[in-house]
N, C-alpha and C positions, 0 to 999 in steps of 0.2 A: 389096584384096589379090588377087592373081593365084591362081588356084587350079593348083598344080602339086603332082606326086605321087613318093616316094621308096621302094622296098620295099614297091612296096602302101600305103604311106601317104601320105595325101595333106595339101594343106595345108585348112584349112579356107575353103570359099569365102565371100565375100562383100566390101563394103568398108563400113568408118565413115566415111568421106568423108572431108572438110575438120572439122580442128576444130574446135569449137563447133557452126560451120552443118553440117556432117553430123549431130549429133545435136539442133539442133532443126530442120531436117528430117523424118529420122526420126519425131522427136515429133510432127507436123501433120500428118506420113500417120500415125500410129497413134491420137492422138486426133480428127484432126480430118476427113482428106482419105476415112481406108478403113477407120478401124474397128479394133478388135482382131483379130477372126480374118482380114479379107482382107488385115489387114497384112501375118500368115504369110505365107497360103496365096498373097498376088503375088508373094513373096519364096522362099518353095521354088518355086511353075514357073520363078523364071526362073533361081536356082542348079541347078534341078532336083537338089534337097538339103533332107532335113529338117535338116540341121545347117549351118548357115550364119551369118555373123556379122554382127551389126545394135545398133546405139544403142538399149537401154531407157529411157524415162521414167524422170521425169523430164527428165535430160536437163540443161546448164547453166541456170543457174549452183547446183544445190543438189545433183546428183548427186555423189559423191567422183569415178567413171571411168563414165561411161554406155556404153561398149563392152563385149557380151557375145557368147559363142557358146551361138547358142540351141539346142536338142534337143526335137526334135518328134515323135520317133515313139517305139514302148515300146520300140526295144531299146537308142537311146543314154540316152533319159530317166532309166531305175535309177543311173547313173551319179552324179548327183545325192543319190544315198542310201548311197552306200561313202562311211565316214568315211575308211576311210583313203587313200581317193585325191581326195576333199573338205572343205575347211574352212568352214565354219558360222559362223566369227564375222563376226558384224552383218552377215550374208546372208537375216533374215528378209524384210524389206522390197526386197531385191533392191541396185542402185543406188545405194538411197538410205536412210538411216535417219531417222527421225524424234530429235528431241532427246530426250535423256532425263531432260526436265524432264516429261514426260508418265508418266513412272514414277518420281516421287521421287527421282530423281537415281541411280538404279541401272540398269544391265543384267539387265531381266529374262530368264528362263530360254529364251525364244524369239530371245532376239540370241547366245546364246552356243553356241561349239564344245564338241562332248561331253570335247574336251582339257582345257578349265578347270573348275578343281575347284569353281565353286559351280555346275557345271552337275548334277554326280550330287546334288549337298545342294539343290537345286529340285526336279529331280524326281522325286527321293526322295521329300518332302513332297507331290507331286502326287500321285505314289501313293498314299500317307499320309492325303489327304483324300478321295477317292473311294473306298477301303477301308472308312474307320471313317463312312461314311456311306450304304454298301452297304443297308443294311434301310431306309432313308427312299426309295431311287430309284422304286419302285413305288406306294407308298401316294402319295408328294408328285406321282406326276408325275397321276396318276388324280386329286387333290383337284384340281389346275391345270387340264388338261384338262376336267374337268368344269364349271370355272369360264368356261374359253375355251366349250364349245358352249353353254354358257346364252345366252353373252353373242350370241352368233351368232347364236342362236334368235331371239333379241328383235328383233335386227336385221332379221332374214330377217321375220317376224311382223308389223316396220313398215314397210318399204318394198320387199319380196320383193327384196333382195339383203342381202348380208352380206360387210363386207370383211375376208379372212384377217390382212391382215401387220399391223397399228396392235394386233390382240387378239394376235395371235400371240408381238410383242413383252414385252409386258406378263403372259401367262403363261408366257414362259419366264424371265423376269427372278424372277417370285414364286416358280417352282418352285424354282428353283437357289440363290435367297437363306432358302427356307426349308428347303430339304435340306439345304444344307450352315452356315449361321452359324444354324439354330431360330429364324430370327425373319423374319416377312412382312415386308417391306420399307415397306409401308403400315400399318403398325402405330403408332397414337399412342404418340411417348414418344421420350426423348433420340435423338438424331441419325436420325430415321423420315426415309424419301424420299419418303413419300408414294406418288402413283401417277408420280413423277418421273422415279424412277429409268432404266426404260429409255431416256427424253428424254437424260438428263445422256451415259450413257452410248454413247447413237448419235453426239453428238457429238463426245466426247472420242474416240471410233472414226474420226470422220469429216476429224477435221482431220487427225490422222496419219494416214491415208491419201489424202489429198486430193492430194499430188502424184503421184501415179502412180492415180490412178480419176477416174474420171466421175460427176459427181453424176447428172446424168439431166435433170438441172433445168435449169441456166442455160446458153446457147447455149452451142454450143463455141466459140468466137472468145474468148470474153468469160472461159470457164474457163481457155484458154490464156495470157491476159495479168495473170491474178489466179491461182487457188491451184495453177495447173501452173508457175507461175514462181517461185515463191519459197516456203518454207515458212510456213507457216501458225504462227505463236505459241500458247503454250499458256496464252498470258495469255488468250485469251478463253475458254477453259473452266475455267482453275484453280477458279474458285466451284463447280464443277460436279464437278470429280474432288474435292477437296476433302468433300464432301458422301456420296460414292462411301465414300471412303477409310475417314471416319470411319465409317458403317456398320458398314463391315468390318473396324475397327479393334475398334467398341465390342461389337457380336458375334462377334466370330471369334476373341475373348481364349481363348478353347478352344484353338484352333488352333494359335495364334501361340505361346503356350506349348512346344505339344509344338515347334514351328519351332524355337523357342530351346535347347530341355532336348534335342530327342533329333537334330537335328539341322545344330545348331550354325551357323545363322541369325540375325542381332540381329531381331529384332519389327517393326523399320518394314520390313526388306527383304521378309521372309515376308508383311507384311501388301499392300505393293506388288504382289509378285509375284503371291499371291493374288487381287487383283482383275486383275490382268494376264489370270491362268488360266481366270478363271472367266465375265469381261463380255468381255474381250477374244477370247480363244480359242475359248471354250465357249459363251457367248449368242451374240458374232458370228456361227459358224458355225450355231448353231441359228436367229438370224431371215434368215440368207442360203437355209439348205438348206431347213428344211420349207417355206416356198413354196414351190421347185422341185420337191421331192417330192410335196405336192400337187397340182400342175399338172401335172405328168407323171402324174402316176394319174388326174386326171381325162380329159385327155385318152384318154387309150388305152383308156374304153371302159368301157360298163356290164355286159360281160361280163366282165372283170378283176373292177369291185368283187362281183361277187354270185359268183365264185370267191374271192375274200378273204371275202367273208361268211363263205361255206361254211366253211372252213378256220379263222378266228380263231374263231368262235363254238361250232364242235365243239371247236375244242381247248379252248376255256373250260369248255367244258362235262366235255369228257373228265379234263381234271385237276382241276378244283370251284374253277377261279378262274383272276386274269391272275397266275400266277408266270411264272419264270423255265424251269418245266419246260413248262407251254404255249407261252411262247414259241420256244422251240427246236423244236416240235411242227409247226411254222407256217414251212413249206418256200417256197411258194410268198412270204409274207411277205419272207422274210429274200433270197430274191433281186431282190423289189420294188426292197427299199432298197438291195443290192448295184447294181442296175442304176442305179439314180438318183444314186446316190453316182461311178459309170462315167461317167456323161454327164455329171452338173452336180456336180463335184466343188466344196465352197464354197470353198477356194484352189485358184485356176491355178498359180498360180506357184510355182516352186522353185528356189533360185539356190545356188553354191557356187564357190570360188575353187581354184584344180588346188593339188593340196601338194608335186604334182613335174611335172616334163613327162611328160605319159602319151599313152595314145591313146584315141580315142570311137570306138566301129562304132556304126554304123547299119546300117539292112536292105542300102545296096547301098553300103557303102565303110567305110574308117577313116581316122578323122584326128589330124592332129597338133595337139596343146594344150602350151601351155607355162604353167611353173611361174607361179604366180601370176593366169594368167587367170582370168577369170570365167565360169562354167557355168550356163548359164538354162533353166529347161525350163516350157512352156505347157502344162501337162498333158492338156484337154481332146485337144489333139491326141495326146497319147501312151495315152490311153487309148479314144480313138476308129480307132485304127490300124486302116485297112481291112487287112492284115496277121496279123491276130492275132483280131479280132473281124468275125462276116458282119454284113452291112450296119449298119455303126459308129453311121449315125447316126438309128437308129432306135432307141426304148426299147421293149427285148424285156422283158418282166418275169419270163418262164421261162428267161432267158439265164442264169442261174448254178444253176438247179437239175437233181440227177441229177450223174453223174460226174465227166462231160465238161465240166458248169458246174461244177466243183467246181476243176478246173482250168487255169479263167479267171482264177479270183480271184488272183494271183500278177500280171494285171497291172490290178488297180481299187486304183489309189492314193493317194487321197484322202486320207491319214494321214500322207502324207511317207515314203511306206514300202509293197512290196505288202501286200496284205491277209493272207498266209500266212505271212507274220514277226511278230516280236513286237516291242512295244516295251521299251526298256530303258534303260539309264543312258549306255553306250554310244554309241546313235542317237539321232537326231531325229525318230522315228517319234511320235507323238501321244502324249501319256501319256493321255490319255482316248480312246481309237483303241475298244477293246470300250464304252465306256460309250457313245460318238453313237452307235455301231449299233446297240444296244441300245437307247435312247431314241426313233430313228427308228422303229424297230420298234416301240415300245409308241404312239408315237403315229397310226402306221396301226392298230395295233390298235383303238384308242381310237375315232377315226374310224370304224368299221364295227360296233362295240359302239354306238355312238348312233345310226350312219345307216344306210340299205340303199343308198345312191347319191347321187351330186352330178352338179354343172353347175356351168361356170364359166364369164366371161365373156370370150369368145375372142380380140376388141380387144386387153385390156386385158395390156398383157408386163410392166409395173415390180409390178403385186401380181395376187391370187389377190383376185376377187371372185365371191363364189358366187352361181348366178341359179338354183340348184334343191339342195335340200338335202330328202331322204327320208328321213324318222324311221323308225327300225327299227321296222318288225313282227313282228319273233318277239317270244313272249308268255314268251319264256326273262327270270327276272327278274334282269339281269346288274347289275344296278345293287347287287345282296345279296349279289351272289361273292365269297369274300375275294380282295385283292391284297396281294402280297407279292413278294418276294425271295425 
């Protein structure tokens, strides 16, 4: 499409080619030829345009319309987040939706527009369960945690490394299954996962996302002609979610209850949605992000961690345990994970369909969009705006504390939303948006409560393997502190 301009507005540049072969094109230079980010970044020099229009992945024959206009910088990006100039329905996945035989035959709360009315009676009930299980987040995440650096130890003790993400999977699956349904997931007795559970549930993650990602694993040629072409069946994990379900069928009868009595949900949809919320949303993001959080902190230095020492360990000290009132004490902390959550936000993507013909600004123009288009946004790039933040793509860890980091945070938006709005029934801002920072944050704490420093192995980009792990020496005996809420 020709890029021409009317009143200061312009059309949006770029073209989708030929049809079909424009978007699997497209799809060979973003999976195959250049990569996700130089995809962009060859695509804005030569629009010389962060907003420009391009075929998303998938791509035929499983996308409904693979032409989108993308927004790459933070001031067209928020656009994305006005409901009322964006529609949300089955825009989670962008493109492309997964079947929803992978959620029991419902729309769960992540495919729907805040317009449809089972969307406030979801996450209503998201509320709902992160509220009335508020006094377990502290003590369960410290039992877990404490479970993961055992097991570490051991490791590090046998072959002087230790590898993060395989433990890290497995104590977030145990924390969240016994914070929220009271029961360890390995626990003998009617419908137990075993140590299974995070297995069943990587995959049942991985095939519905499998047309639009990269496994890491199998050549790109060979992922392009197999799970980037056609969807993937849920017949090969049914035994798998299946096993998931009843879990959280047989312990979350608490739950489901209130689902039905106060919020007017039948029990399979609540029970659906709930592991939708909880493995889907809330583990995904926790075994995508604390790697990244702890590779960004190891990198940048053992003077970062013996200033976290400093700070987590007096606050512990100063209030007589890990609550919520140390934590908030813990400045330098809470910009750690601000900044990490900035750079390596755990979804890029955010997409939305126009609900009228409106217009997009960016830093140097507006453009014209018309009703029904598709709105895409890569977030890393709108939260890396050289623009808005000095040297974007460095992790400053003091970058959000003090005033002036105080108001950055409006553009780290990792929650579908900036960070100095709130979520609500309304938007599609996270309903668990305060609970991941919060958790981030107690598990750096945690981290520096058992260690004085790390090393990791600097090869290694797909996990966090640690080649030096230093047992704390303060003779402060933090293992006796109370934790709480």
């Amino acid at each position: 499409m020709a890029c021409s301009s009317y009143g200061g507005v312009q059309e949006v540049p770029g073209s989708y080619g030929l049809p079909i072969i424009g978007a699997i094109a497209d799809r060979y230079d973003y999976f195959v030829k250049k990569g996700v980010e130089p995809f962009f970044r060859k695509r804005m020099e030569k629009y010389k345009s962060t907003v420009f229009r391009v075929n998303m992945p998938p791509g035929p024959p499983i996308s409904r319309d693979p032409r989108v206009i993308i927004l790459l910088d933070a001031k067209s990006f928020p656009i994305l987040f006005d409901m009322s100039k964006v529609d949300k329905t089955n825009a989670f996945t962008g493109v492309y939706t997964p079947s929803t035989k992978f959620t029991g035959g419902y729309r769960v709360l992540s495919y729907l527009d805040p317009s449809e009315q089972n969307h406030s009676k979801l996450k209503n009930f998201c509320f709902y369960v992160l509220k009335t299980n508020a006094t377990k987040w502290f003590p369960e995440f410290k039992r877990a945690t404490g479970e993961l650096w055992a097991k570490l130890d051991r490791q590090f003790a046998q072959s002087g490394k230790a590898e993060f993400n395989s433990e890290n999977l497995q104590m977030c699956f145990n924390f969240l299954c016994r914070s929220v349904l009271n029961r360890d997931p390995a626990e003998p007795g009617y419908a137990s996962l075993g140590t299974q559970g995070p297995s069943y549930v990587f995959k049942w993650i991985g095939l519905q996302l499998a047309p639009i990602a990269s496994t890491g694993v199998l050549p790109k040629m060979l992922e392009e002609i197999t799970i980037h072409a056609l969807p993937l069946p849920f017949l090969l994990v049914r035994g798998d979610y299946k096993k998931v379900y009843d879990f959280f069928w047989t312990y979350g009868r608490h739950l489901l209850e209130v689902a039905e009595h106060q919020f007017d949900l039948s029990k399979e949809e609540a029970c659906h949605n709930l592991v939708f919320t909880i493995c889907f949303n809330t583990f995904g993001g926790m075994f995508i992000f604390f790697p990244s959080l702890i590779q960004r902190i190891a990198t940048a230095g053992k003077q970062l961690h013996a200033d976290l020492v400093e700070e987590i360990r007096g606050g512990i000290k100063k209030h007589g345990g890990l609550d919520i009132r140390a934590l908030e004490s813990m400045a330098l902390l809470r910009s750690t994970v601000y900044e990490a959550l900035r750079i390596d936000p755990p979804v890029p993507f955010q997409y939305g369909h126009a609900k009228e013909d409106l217009e997009v600004e960016s830093h140097d123009g507006r453009y014209a969009v018309r009703k029904g288009e598709m709105l895409g946004g890569y977030q890393p790039f709108a939260t890396r705006d050289p623009r808005v933040f000095h040297y974007p793509d460095d992790f400053l860890p003091r970058r959000f504390m003090g005033e002036e980091g105080e108001k950055l945070l409006k553009y780290v938006l990792w929650s579908n939303g900036p960070e100095t709005e709130q979520t609500t029934v309304h938007n599609k801002q996270c309903a668990g948006k305060h609970f991941v920072v919060m958790i981030s944050r107690l598990l750096v704490a945690h981290l520096f409560v058992h260690y004085d420093s790390f090393e990791i192995d600097p090869s290694t980009t797909t996990k966090v393997v640690f080649t030096s792990l230093q047992k704390a020496t303060s003779l402060f005996p933090f293992s006796q502190l109370n934790v709480g809420a």
